[in-house]
C-alpha positions in Angstrom: -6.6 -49.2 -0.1 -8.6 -49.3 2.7 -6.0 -47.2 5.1 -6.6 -44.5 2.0 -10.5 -44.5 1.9 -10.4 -43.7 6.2 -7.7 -41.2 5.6 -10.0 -39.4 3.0 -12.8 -40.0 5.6 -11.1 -38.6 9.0 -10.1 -35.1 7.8 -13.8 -34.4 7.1 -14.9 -35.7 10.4 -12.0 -33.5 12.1 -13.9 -30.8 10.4 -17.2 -31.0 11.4 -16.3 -32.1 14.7 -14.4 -28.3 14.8 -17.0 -27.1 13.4 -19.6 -28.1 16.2 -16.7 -26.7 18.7 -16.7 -23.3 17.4 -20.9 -23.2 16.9 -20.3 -24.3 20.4 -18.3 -21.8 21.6 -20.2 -19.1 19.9 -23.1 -20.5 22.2 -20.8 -19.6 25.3 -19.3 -16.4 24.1 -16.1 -17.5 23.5 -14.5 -16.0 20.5 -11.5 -17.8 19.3 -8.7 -15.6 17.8 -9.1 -16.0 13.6 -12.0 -14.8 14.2 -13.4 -11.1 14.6 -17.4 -11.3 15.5 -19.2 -14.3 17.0 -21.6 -14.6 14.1 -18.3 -15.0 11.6 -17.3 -17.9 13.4 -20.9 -19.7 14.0 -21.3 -19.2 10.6 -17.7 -20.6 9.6 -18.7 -23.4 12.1 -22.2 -24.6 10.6 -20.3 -24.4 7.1 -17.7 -26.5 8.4 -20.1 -29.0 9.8 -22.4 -29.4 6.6 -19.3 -29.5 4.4 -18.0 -32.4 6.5 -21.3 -34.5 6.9 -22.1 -33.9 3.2 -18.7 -35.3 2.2 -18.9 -38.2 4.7 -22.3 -39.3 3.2 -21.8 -38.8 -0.4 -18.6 -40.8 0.5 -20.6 -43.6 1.9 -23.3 -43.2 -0.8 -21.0 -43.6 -3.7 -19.7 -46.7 -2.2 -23.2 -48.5 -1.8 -24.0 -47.4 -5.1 -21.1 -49.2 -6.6 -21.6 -52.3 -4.3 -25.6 -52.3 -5.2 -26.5 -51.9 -1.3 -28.9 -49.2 -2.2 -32.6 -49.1 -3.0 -33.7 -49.2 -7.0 -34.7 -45.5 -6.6 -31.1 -44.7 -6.0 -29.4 -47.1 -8.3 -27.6 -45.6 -11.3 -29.5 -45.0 -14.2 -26.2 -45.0 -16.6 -26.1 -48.3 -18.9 -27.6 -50.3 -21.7 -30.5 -51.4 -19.8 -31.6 -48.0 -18.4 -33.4 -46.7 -21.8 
């Protein structure tokens, strides 16, 4: 189970971490081929990079909410004793 939850974790991080490279190399001027104007592919880049983070933290979120790890301002408010 747990070789699962880092398999669902690494293809996110791949894509940030490619997504930093090609903000990077937009920085540089260094257009890589998919792509046909710089701003296209810092743009692809910065999505890539707040698609991955945001999946990596609601990830890790979801699983301290369900271990109770989090603060009582985060905790689910789904039960009998939340009315």
């Amino acid at each position: 189970m747990r070789l699962i939850a880092l398999l669902i974790l690494v293809i996110p991080g791949i894509m940030a971490a490619l997504g930093i490279k090609l903000m990077r190399d937009m920085l540089f001027q260094i257009l890589q081929p998919p792509f046909p104007f710089l701003w296209l592919q810092f743009l692809t880049g910065l999505l890539m990079l707040v698609f991955g983070i945001w999946f990596i933290s609601g990830f890790v979120f979801y699983r301290d909410r369900k271990n109770k790890k989090v603060g009582i301002r985060y905790q689910s408010k789904t039960g009998p004793s939340s009315k």
